[in-house]
C-alpha positions as CSV (number, residue, x, y, z in Angstrom):
1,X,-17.4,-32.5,-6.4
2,X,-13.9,-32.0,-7.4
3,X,-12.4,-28.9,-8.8
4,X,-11.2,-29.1,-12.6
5,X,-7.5,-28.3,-13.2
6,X,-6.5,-25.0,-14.5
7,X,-2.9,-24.3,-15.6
8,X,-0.7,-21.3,-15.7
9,X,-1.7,-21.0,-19.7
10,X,-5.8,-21.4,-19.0
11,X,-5.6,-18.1,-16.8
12,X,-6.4,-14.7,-18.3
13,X,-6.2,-11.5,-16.7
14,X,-9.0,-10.1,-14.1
15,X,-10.5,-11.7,-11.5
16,X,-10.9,-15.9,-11.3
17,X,-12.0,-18.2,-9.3
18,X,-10.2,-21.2,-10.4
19,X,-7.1,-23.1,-8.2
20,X,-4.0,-23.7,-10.1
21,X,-2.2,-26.8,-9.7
22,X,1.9,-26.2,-9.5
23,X,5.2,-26.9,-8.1
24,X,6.6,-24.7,-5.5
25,X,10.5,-24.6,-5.9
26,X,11.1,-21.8,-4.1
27,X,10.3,-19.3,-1.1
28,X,11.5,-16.7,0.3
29,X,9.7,-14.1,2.6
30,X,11.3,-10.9,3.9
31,X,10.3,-10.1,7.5
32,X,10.9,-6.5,9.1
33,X,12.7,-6.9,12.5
34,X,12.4,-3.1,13.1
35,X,8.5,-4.5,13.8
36,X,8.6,-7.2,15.5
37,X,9.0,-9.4,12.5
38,X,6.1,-8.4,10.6
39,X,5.8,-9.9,6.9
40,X,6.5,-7.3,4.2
41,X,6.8,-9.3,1.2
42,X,7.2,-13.1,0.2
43,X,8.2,-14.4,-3.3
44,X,7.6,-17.8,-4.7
45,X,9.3,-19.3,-8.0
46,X,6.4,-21.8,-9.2
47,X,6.3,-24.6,-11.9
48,X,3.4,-25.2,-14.0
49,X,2.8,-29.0,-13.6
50,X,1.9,-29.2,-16.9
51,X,5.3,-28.4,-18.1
52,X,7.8,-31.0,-18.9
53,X,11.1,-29.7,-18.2
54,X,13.2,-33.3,-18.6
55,X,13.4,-35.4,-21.4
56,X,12.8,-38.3,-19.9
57,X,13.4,-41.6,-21.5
């Protein structure tokens, strides 16, 4: 049974279950070398799919 698509404009605040389905432009992660690398953060810039951004024609 597949999972049902939800977009970035279907999602309300609280806890959900639900998968969104998006682009992934960007990533970037900052790692602390005072500890061995450890992960303190990571940011993502993300798409909806849903979105058109291009006219395209």
């Amino acid at each position: 049974m597949s999972t049902p698509r939800v977009f970035f404009s279907d999602l309300k605040s609280g806890k959900c279950s639900s998968a969104v389905e998006a682009w992934l432009l960007r990533f970037w992660e900052a790692k602390n070398v005072k500890r061995g690398g450890e992960l303190m953060w990571a940011d993502m810039l993300l798409i909806d799919v849903n979105v058109s951004l291009f006219d395209i024609t």
